[in-house]
C-alpha positions as CSV (number, residue, x, y, z in Angstrom):
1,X,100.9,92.2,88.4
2,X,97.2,91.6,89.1
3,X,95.1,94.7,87.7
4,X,91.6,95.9,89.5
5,X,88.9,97.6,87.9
6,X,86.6,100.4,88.7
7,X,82.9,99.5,88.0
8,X,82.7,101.9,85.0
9,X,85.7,100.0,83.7
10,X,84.1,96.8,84.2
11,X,80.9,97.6,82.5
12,X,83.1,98.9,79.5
13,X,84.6,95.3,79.5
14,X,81.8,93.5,79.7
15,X,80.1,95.8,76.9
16,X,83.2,94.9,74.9
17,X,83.2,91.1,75.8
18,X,79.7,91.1,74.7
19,X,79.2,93.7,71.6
20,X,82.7,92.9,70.0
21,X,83.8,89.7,70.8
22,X,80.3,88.4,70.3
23,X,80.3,86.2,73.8
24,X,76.4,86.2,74.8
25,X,75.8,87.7,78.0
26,X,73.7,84.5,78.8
27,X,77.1,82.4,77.9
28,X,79.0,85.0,80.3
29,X,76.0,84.5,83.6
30,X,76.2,81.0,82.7
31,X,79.7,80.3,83.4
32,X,79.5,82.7,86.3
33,X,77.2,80.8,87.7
34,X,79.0,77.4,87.4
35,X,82.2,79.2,88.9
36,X,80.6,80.3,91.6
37,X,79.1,76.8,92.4
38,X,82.7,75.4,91.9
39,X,83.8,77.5,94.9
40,X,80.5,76.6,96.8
41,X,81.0,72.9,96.6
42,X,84.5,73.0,97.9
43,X,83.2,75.2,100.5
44,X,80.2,72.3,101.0
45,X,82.9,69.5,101.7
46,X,84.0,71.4,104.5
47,X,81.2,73.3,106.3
48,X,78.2,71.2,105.4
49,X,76.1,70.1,102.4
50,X,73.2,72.3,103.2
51,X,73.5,75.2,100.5
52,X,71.1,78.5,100.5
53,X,71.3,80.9,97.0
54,X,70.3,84.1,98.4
55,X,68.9,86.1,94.7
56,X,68.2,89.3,94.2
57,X,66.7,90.5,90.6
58,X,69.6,91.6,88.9
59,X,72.5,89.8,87.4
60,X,74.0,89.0,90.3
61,X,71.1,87.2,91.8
62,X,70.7,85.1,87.9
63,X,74.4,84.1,88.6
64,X,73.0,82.7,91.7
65,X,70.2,81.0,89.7
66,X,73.0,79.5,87.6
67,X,74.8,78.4,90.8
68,X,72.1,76.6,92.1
69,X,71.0,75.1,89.5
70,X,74.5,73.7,88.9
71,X,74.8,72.6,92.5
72,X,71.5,71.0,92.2
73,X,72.7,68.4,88.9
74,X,75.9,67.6,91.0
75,X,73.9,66.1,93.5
76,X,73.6,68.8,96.0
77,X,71.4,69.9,98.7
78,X,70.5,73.4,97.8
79,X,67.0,76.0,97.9
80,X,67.0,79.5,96.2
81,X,65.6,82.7,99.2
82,X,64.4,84.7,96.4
83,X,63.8,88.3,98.2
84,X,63.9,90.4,95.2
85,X,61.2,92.9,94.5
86,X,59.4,90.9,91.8
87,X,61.5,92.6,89.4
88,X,64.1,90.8,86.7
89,X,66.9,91.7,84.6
90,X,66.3,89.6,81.3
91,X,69.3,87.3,81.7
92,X,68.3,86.4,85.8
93,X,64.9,86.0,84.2
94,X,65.7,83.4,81.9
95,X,67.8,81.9,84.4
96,X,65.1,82.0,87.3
97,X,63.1,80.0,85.0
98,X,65.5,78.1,83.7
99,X,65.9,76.5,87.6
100,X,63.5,73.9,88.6
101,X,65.0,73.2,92.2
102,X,64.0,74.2,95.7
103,X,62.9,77.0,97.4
104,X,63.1,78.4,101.1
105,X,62.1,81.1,103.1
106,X,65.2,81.9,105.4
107,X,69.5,82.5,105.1
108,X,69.8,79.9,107.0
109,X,71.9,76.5,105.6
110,X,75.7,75.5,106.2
111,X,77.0,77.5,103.5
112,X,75.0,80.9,102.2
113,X,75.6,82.2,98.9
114,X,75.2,85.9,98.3
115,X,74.0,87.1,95.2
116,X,71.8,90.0,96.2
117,X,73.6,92.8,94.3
118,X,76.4,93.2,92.3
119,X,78.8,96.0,92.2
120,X,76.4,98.1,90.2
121,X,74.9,98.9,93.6
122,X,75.5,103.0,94.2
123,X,73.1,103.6,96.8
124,X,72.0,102.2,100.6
125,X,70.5,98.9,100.8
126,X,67.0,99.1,101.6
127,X,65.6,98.1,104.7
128,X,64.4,94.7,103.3
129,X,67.4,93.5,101.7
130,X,69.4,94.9,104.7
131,X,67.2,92.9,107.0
132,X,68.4,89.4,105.1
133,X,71.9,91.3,104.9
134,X,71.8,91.2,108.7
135,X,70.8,87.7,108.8
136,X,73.4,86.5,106.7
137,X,75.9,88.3,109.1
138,X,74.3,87.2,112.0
139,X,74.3,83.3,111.9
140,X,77.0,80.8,112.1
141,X,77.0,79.9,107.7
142,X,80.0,80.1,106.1
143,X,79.5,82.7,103.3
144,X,80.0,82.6,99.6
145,X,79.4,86.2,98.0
146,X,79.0,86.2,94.1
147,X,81.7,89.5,92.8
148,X,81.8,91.2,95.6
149,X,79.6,91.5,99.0
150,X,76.4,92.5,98.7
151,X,76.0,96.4,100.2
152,X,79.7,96.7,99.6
153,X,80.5,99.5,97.2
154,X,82.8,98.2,93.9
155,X,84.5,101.6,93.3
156,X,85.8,102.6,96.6
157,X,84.8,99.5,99.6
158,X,82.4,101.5,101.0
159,X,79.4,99.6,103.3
160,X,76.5,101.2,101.7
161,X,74.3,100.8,105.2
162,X,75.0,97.5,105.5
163,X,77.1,94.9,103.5
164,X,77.5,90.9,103.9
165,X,80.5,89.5,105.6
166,X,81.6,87.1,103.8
167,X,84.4,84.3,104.1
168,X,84.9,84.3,100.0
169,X,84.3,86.4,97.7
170,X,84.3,85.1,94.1
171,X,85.1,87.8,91.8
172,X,83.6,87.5,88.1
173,X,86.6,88.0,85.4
174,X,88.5,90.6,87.4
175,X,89.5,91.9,90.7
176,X,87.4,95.5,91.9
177,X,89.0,98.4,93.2
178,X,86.6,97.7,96.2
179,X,87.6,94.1,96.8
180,X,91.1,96.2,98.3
181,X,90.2,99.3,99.3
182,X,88.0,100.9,102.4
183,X,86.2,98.1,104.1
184,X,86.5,95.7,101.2
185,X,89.1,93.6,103.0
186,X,87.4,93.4,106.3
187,X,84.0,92.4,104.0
188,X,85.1,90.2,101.4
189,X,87.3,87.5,103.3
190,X,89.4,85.8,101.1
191,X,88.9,87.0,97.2
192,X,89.5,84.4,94.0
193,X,89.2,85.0,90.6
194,X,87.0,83.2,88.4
195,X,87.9,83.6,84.8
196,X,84.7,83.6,82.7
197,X,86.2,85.0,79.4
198,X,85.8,89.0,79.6
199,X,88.7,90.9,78.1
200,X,89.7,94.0,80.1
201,X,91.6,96.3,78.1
202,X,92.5,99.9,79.2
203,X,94.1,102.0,81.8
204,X,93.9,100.0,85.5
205,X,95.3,100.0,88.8
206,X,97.5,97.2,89.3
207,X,99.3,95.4,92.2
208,X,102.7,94.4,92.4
209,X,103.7,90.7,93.8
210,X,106.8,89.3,95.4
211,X,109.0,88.8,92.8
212,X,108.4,92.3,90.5
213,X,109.1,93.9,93.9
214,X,112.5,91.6,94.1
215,X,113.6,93.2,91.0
216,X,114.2,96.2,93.1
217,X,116.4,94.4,95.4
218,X,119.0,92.9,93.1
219,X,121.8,91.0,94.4
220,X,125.3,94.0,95.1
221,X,128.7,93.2,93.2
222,X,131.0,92.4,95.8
223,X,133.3,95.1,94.1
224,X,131.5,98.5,95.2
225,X,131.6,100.5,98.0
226,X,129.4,102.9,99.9
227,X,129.5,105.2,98.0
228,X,128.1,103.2,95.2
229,X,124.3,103.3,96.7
230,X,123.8,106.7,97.1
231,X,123.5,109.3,99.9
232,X,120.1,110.1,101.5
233,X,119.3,113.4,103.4
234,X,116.6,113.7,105.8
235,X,115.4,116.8,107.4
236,X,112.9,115.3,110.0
237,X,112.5,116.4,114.1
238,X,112.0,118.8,116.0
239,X,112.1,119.2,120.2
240,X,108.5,118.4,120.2
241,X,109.0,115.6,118.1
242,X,112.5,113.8,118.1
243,X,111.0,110.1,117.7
244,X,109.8,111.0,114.3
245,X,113.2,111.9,113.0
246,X,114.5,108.9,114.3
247,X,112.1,106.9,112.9
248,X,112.8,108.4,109.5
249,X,116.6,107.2,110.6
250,X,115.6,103.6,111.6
251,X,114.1,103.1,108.0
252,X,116.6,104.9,105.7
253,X,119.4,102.7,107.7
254,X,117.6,99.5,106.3
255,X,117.5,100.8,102.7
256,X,120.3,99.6,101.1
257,X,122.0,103.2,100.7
258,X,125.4,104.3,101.4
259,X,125.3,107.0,103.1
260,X,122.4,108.3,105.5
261,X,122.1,112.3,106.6
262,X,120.2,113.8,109.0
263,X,119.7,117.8,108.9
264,X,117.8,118.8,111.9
265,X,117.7,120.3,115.4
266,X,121.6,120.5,117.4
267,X,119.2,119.0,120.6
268,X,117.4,116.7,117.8
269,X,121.1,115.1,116.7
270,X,122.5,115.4,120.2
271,X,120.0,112.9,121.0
272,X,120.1,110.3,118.4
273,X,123.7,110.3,117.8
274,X,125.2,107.9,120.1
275,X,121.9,105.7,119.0
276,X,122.9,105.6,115.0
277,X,126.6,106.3,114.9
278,X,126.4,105.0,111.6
279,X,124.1,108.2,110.6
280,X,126.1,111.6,109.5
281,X,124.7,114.5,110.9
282,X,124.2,118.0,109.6
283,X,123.0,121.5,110.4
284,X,121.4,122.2,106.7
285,X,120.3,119.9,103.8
286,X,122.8,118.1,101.6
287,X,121.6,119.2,98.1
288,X,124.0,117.1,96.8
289,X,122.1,113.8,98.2
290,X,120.7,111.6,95.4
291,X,117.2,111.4,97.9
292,X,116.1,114.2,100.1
293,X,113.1,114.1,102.9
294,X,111.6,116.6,104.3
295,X,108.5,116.7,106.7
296,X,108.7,113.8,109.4
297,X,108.4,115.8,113.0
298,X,109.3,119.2,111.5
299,X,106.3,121.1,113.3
300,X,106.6,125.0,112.4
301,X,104.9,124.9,109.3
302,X,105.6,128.7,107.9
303,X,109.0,128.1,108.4
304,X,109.5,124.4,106.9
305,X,107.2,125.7,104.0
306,X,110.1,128.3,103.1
307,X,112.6,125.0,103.3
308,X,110.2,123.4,101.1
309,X,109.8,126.1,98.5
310,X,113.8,126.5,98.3
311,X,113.6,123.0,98.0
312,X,111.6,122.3,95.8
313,X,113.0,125.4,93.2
314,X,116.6,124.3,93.3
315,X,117.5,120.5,94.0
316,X,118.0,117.9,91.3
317,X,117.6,114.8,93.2
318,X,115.0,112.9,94.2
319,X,112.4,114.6,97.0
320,X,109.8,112.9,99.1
321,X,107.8,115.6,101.4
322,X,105.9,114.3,104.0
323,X,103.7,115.0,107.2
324,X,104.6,118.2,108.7
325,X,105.2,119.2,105.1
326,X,102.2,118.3,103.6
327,X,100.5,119.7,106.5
328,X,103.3,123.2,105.6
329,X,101.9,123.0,101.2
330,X,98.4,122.5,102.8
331,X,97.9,125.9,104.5
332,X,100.3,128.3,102.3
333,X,99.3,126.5,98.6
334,X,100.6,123.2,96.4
335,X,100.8,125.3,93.8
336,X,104.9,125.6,94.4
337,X,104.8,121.9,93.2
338,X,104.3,123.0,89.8
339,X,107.6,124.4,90.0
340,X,109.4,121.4,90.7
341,X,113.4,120.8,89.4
342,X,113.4,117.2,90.1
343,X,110.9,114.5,90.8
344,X,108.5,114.5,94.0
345,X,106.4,112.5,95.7
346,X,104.5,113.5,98.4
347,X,102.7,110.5,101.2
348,X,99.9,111.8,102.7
349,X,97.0,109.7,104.4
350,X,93.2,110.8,103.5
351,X,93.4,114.1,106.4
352,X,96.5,115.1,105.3
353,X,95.4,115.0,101.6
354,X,92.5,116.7,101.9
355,X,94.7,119.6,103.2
356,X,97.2,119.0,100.5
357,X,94.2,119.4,97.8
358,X,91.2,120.8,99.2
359,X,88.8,118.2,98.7
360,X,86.7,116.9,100.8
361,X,87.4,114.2,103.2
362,X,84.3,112.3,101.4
363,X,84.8,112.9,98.8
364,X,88.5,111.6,98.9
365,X,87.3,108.4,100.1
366,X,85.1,107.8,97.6
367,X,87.2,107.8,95.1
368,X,90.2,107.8,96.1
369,X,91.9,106.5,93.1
370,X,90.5,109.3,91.1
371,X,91.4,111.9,93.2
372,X,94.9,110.9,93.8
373,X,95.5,110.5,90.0
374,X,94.2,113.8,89.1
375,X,96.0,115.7,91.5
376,X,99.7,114.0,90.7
377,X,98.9,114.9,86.9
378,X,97.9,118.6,88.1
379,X,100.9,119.1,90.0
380,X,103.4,116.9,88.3
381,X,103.8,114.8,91.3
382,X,103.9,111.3,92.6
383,X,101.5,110.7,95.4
384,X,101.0,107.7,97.7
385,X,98.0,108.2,99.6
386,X,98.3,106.1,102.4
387,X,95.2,103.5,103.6
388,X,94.2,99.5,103.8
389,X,94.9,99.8,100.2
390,X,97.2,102.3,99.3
391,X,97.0,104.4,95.9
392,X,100.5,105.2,94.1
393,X,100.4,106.8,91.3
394,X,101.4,109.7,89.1
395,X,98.7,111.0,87.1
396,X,99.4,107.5,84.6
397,X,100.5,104.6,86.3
398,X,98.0,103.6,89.6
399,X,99.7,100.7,91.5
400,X,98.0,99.4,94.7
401,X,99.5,98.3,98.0
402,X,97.8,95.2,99.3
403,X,100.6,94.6,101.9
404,X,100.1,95.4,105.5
405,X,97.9,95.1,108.0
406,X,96.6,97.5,111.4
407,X,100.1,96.9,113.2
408,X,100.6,99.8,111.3
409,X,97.9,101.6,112.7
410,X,100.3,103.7,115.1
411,X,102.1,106.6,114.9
412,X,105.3,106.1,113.1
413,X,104.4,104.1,110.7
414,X,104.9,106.9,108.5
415,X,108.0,108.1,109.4
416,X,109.3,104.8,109.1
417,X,108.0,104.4,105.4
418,X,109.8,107.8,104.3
419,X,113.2,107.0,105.6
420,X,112.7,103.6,103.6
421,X,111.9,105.4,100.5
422,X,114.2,107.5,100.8
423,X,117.3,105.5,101.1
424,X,115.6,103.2,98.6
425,X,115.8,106.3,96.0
426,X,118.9,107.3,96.9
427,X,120.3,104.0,95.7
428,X,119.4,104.6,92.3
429,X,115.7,103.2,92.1
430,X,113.4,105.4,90.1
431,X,111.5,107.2,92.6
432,X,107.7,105.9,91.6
433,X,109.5,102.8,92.1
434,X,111.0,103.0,95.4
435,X,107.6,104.2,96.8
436,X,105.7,100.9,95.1
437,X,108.4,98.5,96.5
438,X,108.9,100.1,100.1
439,X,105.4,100.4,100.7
440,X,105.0,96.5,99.9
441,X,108.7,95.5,102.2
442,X,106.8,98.1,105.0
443,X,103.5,95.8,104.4
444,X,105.7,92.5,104.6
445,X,107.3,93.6,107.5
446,X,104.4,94.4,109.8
447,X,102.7,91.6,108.7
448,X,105.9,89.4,110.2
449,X,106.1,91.3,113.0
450,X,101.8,90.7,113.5
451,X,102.6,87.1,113.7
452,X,105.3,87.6,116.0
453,X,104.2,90.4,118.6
454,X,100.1,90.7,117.8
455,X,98.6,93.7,116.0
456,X,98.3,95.2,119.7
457,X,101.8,94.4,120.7
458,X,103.4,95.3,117.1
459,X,104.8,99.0,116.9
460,X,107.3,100.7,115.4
461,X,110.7,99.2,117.1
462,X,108.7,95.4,116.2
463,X,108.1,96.6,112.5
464,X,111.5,98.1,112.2
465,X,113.2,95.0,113.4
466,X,111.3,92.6,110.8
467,X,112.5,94.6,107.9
468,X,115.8,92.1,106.8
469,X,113.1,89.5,107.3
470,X,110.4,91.1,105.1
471,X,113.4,91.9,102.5
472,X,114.9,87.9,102.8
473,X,110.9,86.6,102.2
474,X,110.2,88.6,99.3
475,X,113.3,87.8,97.5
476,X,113.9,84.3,98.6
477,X,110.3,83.7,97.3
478,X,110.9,85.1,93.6
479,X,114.7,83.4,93.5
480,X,112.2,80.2,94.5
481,X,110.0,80.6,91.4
């Protein structure tokens, strides 16, 4: 697992590294800074020798005093662009004057290291530093960004104006929540970790990797049967919308579970059956499924929230509610959550949450951590709230999906992941669990089918049939380890 930390938590960290462990926060900038130029000259062998330190006054910009400084006794061609404001934190202070090498007057070298701001920034760049910003973006360097990108927000990955592009982003002693989430992928390129010494110690979000999500694929005993994996029970469709149902279908049917129900519509199963024989089809839920789903395609939302509130008050299995569902506990009240016999998770994206909850769309995706976690622990729920990096948690545990990428940008994506939690449930894998690991094989398997098809090309069917390949990956790599 790789954990990420919100910039309060990292502050804490470093306060602790500092105050406690009695590590100078000179000692900590200066092995920052030599980190940093570790990635720089690598990047120097390949794009060019001539190296620009872009500084701001903060620490951020004394890491890149340290960097330069570094690059400058290896025997490298590098100039500091100063463009802070005149001011100095103390330990970019000491190191500014600590640095006797060159100076320049423009962004412009073969590589550009960014060390503007650091992830303390909270507010929109200024016009000045977004003018360099812009700069930086426009020419033709390969970039180096110091922690994160500077105009890049560390809590949530939101562009604060303007934010560098950079090619790597070097992140000091851990990984930020917005190195993964918002635009933080689309800024940061690709992200390594330096390890300076802080120690992190508290409540994180964390990602899972190939082989903890193997764990939830375990190789079957030869002597079992179908009814050995479970039954899952899907109540998805609807005339208007028959595809989602059978989406739901296409991913419960690569689960892993025994048996696979679908309780909708007679014109709904008249339709799909002769395309999944291997579905069984019913007029009304199966309560005595180990997984039920309800939401996918439903439409009528006063009626389907009735379904839900039986639902929820009398099943003992394992319920996912999704879509037309959360759009149904939306506009007649969560609050039937609370009353919950069995385990739930609901799978909204930002929209669909801010129905479910009543927070703002804003305010959702600036902080979307936070407001995911407090509502699972208000309601007693599992939530994954679906975006570039996707939030799971319930109210304790946060783990993030990193897997993925915009072939799932389409309708049915969705649909797709439910049936795949589902059945994943329903053969006997906790249900926090089977949301973590489906969300990653879902990932896997539209990143395989990118490769194959293009993220234009890629939809549903493409994703769908790059699921055994996305299972086969992730568990030949961990047997491989």
């Amino acid at each position: 697992m790789q954990k990420f930390l919100s910039n309060e938590q990292m502050r804490a960290a470093d306060a602790h590294t500092i105050n406690n462990l009695k590590v100078p926060s000179a000692e900590l900038m200066r092995r920052a800074g030599r980190a940093l130029a570790d990635e720089v000259e690598k990047a120097a062998s390949l794009y060019g020798g001539n190296i620009v330190v872009v500084c701001g006054g903060g620490n951020n910009g004394g890491d890149g005093y340290v960097c330069a400084a570094e690059l400058a006794s290896r025997g490298l061609k590098v100039a500091v662009f100063d463009i802070s404001d005149g001011k100095y934190s103390p330990d970019c202070a000491a190191a500014r004057s600590a640095y006797k090498g060159a100076y320049t007057q423009s962004a412009e070298g073969d590589v550009v290291v960014d060390c503007i701001f650091g992830t303390g920034l909270c507010r929109e760049v200024s016009e000045g530093y977004a003018r360099v910003i812009n700069e930086i973006n426009g020419g033709s360097a390969y970039v180096v960004s110091a922690d994160i990108p500077s105009g890049l927000n560390g809590d949530n990955g939101q562009i604060l104006g303007t934010a560098v592009e950079a090619d790597l982003t070097v992140a000091m002693g851990e990984y930020k929540l917005g190195h993964v989430l918002g635009d933080g992928p689309d800024c940061c390129g690709a992200v390594v970790r330096a390890d300076i010494g802080i120690a992190a110690e508290g409540d994180y979000a964390f990602s899972y990797d190939d082989e903890e999500v193997a764990a939830f694929f375990p190789k079957r005993r030869r002597n079992t049967h179908k009814g050995s994996y479970g039954s899952a029970c899907l109540i998805a469709g609807s005339s208007r919308y028959p595809g989602a149902a059978a989406l739901c279908l296409s991913g419960a049917l690569r689960s892993g579970c025994g048996y696979v129900k679908l309780s909708s519509s007679p014109e709904v199963t008249n339709a799909l059956a002769a395309a999944y024989p291997q579905a069984i089809y019913l007029s009304s839920p199966d309560y005595s499924s180990q997984a039920m789903a309800i939401g996918p395609g439903c439409g009528d939302a006063t009626q389907l929230y009735s379904a839900i509130t039986a639902i929820i008050r009398s099943y003992r299995g394992k319920l996912i509610i999704d879509a037309d569902g959360i759009n149904a506990l939306g506009r007649s009240g969560a609050s039937v959550l609370r009353s919950a016999r069995c385990p739930v998770l609901v799978t909204p994206h930002v929209i669909e949450f801010s129905r479910l909850s009543g927070r703002r769309l804003s305010e959702i995706i600036a902080d979307p951590v936070g407001c995911a976690r407090t509502f699972a622990s208000e309601y007693g729920v599992i939530v994954l709230l679906k975006g570039a990096g996707t939030v799971i948690t319930d109210g304790k545990k946060v783990v993030l999906n990193l897997r993925g990428c915009t072939a799932l940008s389409k309708g049915g994506s969705g649909d797709m992941l439910t049936g795949l939690i589902s059945g994943t449930a329903a053969r006997g894998v906790d249900l926090f669990d089977a949301a973590v690991s489906s969300a990653y094989i879902m990932g896997v398997a539209a990143e395989i089918a990118e490769s194959k098809y293009t993220a234009y090309c890629a939809g549903a069917a493409e994703i769908i049939s790059c699921l055994p390949d996305a299972v086969k990956r992730v568990t030949s790599a961990a047997v491989g380890r």
